[in-house]
C-alpha positions in Angstrom: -36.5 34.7 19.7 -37.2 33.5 16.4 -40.4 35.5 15.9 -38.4 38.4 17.0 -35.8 38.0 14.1 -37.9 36.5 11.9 -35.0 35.3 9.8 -36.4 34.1 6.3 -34.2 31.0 6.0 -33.3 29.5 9.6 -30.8 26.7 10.3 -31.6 24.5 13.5 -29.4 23.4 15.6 -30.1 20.2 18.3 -33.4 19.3 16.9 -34.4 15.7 16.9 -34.2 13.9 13.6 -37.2 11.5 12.4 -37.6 9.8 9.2 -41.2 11.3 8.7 -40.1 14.9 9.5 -42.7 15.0 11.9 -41.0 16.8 14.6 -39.8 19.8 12.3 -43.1 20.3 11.2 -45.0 20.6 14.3 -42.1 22.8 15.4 -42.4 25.0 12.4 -46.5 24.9 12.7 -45.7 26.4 15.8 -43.3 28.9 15.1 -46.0 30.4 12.4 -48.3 30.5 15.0 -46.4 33.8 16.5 -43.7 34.3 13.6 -42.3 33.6 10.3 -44.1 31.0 8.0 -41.4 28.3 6.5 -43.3 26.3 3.9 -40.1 25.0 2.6 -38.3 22.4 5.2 -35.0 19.8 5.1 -33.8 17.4 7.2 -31.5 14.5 6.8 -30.3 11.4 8.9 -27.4 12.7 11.1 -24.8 10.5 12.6 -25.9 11.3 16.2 -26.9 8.1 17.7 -25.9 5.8 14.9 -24.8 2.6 16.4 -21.8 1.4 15.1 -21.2 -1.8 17.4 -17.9 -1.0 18.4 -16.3 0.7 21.3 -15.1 3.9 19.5 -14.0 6.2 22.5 -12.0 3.4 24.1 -13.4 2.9 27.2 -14.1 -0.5 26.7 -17.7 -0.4 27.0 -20.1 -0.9 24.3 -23.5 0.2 23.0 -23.6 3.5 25.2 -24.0 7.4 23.3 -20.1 7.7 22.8 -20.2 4.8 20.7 -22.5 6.1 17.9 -20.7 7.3 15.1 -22.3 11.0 17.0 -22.2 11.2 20.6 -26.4 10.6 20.6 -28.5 8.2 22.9 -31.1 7.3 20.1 -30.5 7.5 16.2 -31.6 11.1 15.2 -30.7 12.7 18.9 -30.0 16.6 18.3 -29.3 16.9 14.5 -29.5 19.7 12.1 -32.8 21.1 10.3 -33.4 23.8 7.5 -36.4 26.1 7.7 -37.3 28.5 4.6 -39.7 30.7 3.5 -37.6 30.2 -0.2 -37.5 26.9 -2.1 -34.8 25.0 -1.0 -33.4 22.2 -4.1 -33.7 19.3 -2.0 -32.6 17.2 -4.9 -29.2 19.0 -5.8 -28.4 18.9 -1.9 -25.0 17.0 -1.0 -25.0 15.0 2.2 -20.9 14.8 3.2 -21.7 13.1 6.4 -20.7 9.9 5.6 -17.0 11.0 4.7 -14.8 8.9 6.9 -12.3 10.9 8.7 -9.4 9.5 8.0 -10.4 10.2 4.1 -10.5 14.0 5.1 -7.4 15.6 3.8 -4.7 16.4 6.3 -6.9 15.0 9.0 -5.8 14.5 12.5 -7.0 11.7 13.7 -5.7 10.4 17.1 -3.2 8.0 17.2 -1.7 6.2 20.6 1.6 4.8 20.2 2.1 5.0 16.3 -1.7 2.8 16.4 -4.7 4.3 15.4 -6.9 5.1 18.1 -9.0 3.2 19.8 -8.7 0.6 17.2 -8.1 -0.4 13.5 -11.2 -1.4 13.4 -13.2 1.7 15.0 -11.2 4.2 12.6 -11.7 2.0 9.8 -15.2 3.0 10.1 -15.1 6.5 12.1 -16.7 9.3 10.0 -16.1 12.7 10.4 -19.5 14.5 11.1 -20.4 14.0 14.5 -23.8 15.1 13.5 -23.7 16.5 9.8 -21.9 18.2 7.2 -24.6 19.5 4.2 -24.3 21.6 1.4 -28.1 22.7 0.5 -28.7 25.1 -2.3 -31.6 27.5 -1.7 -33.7 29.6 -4.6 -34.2 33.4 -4.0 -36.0 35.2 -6.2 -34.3 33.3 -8.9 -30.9 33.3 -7.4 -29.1 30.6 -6.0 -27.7 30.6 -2.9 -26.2 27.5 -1.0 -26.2 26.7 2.6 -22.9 24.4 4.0 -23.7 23.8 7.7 -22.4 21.6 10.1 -22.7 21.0 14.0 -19.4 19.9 15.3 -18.5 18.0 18.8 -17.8 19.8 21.6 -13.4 19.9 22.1 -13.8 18.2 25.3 -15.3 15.0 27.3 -12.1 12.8 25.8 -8.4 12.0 27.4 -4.9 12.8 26.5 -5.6 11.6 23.0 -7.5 14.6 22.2 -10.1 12.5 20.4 -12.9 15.5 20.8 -10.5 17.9 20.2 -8.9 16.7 17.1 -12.3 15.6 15.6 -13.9 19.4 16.0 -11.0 20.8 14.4 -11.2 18.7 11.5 -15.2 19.3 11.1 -13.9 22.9 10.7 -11.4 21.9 8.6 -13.5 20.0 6.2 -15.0 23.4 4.4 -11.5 24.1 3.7 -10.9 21.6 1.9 -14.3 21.5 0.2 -13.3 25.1 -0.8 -9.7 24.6 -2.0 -11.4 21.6 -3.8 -10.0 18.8 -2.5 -12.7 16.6 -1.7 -14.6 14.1 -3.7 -17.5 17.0 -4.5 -16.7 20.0 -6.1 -16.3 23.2 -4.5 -19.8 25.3 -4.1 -20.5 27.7 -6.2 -20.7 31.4 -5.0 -22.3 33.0 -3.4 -22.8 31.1 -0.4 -22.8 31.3 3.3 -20.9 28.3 5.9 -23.0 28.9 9.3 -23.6 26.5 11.8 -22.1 25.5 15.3 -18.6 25.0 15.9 -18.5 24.1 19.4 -15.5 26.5 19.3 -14.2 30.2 19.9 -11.2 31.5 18.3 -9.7 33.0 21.7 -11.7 31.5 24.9 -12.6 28.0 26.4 -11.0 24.5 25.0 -10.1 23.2 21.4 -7.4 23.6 18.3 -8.1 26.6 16.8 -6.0 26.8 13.6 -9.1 25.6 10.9 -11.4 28.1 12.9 -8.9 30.6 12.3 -8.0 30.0 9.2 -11.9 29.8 7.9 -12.6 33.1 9.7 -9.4 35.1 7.7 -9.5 33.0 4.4 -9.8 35.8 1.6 -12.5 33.9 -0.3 -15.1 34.3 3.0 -15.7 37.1 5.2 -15.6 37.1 9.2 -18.9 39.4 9.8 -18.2 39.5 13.2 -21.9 39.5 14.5 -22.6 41.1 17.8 -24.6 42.3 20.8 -25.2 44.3 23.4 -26.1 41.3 25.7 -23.3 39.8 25.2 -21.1 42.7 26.4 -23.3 43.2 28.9 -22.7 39.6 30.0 -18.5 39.6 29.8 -16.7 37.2 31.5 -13.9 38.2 33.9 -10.4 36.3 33.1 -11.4 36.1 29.1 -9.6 37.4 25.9 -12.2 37.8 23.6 -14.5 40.5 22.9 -17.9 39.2 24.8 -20.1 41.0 22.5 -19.4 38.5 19.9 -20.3 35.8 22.2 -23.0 33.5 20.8 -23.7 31.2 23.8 -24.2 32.0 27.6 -22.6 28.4 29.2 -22.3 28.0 32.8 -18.8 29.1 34.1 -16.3 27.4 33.0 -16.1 27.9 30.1 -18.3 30.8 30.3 -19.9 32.7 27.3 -18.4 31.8 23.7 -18.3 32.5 20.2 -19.2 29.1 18.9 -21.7 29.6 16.4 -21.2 31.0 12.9 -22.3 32.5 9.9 -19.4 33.1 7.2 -20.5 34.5 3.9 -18.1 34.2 0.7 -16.6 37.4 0.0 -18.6 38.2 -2.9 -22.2 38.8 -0.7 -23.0 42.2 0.7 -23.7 42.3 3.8 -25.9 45.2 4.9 -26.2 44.1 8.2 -25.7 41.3 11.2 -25.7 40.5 14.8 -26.4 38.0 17.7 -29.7 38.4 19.3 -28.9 38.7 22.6 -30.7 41.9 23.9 -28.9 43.7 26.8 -30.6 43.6 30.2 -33.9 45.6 31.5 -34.7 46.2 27.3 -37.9 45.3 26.1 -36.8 42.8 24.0 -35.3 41.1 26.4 -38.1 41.5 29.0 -40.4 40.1 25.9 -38.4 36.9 26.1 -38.7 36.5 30.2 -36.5 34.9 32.5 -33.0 35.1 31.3 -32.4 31.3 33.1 -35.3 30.2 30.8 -33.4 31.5 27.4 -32.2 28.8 24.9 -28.3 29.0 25.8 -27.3 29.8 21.9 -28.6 33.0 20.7 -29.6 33.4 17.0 -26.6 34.6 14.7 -28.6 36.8 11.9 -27.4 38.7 8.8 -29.0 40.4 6.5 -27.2 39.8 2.9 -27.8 41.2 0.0 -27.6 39.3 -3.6 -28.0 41.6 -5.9 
């Protein structure tokens, strides 16, 4: 898939995170073996797997995944990675992952019973990120551009406290408030482009949807609406939103979602975008194989235009 988009800056989602970058460099020696060349390659500690000591989903066990400060069952366990055939300033790169979430503006954290949940002491120490939240600026040609992705948690796999669900609405959340500029980091400068996975879609499946929604009709971004004929090819009976703009093909339920995201600020052209999921019996998607043996999140592309 990538070779077939051959996108010339590529943000990874789920990749394993190791303090030598070993991993995303054989990765991306690999990928130029049949596609795109990405000289240029970031990668920061995420929170996935980073102990914390204390039981933080209140189940009164400690030390297992759900008690990282990211659901992860090692330090590093499916984090975010750049890839670029551009040079991307690594050293002008802000790292918000270790805002704590009950420093996020308007944050809804859970609470049981007027008492912070599952403890004073967990949300005392409870970031936000459940893997990452980066703002990475990218030179093109002489032209900035900067990358704010993020990888939020699932909306699910809690109890009635909503703990998953409140958490990836606030993850969403946070670029709005990075934008209104109300956090501790000014606002980006333009142009750039939020895109990552929001383990959410604004009509089907699980979750609060009023930051999603409010990020996708904010007048300072633009909702491209990527699509593809796979995904309509691939609808789900009993489900509101338009397939084609599905980006993932999950096991029913929830069935096929739009979780993942690319948002451009208003002031980008956009000549062109989609999801690459080719339709059925088409030779791109006979070149890929098996449709069982495809990753389950398709790539979201766009081609933008900074002149």
């Amino acid at each position: 898939m990538i070779a077939a988009v051959a996108p010339d800056i590529l943000v990874l989602q789920g990749i394993d995170y190791d303090a030598g970058g070993a991993t995303l460099s054989v990765l991306a020696d690999r990928i130029a073996e049949d596609g795109p060349d990405y000289p240029h390659r970031f990668a920061l500690r995420p929170n996935t797997g980073m102990a914390t000591g204390l039981d933080m989903n209140g189940d009164g066990d400690l030390g297992d995944p759900r008690d990282a400060q990211g659901y992860g069952r090692f330090a590093g366990a499916d984090g975010l990675a750049i890839l670029s055939r551009f040079e991307i300033l690594a050293e002008d790169a802000v790292d918000l992952s270790g805002l704590l979430w009950r420093d996020l503006p308007g944050a809804i954290p859970p609470m049981i019973e007027g008492r912070a949940f599952p403890s004073e002491e967990a949300a005392a120490i409870q970031r936000l990120s459940s893997t990452a939240h980066w703002i990475v600026p990218v030179e093109i040609d002489g032209t900035p551009l900067t990358l704010l992705t993020w990888r939020a948690t699932p909306p699910v796999f809690d109890g009635p406290e909503d703990l998953n669900g409140r958490r990836n609405h606030d993850e969403a959340a946070l670029w709005l408030r990075l934008v209104d500029g109300d956090l501790y980091t000014p606002p980006p400068p333009t142009p750039f482009v939020i895109l990552g996975n929001a383990n959410l879609d604004p009509e089907d499946g699980d979750g609060r949807r009023a930051a999603m929604d409010t990020l996708l009709s904010d007048p300072r971004l633009r909702d491209i609406a990527p699509r593809s004929a796979g995904g309509a090819a691939a609808a789900d009976p009993g489900h509101t939103g338009d397939p084609a703009l599905d980006t993932a093909d999950f096991d029913d339920p929830p069935g096929n979602l739009r979780v993942d995201y690319l948002i451009p600020s208003a002031d980008l052209a956009v000549r062109g975008a989609g999801v690459y999921w080719p339709a059925p019996g088409t030779p791109e998607a006979e070149a890929l194989g098996p449709v069982e043996d495809w990753p389950r999140h398709r790539i979201v592309w766009a081609d933008l235009d900074l002149e």
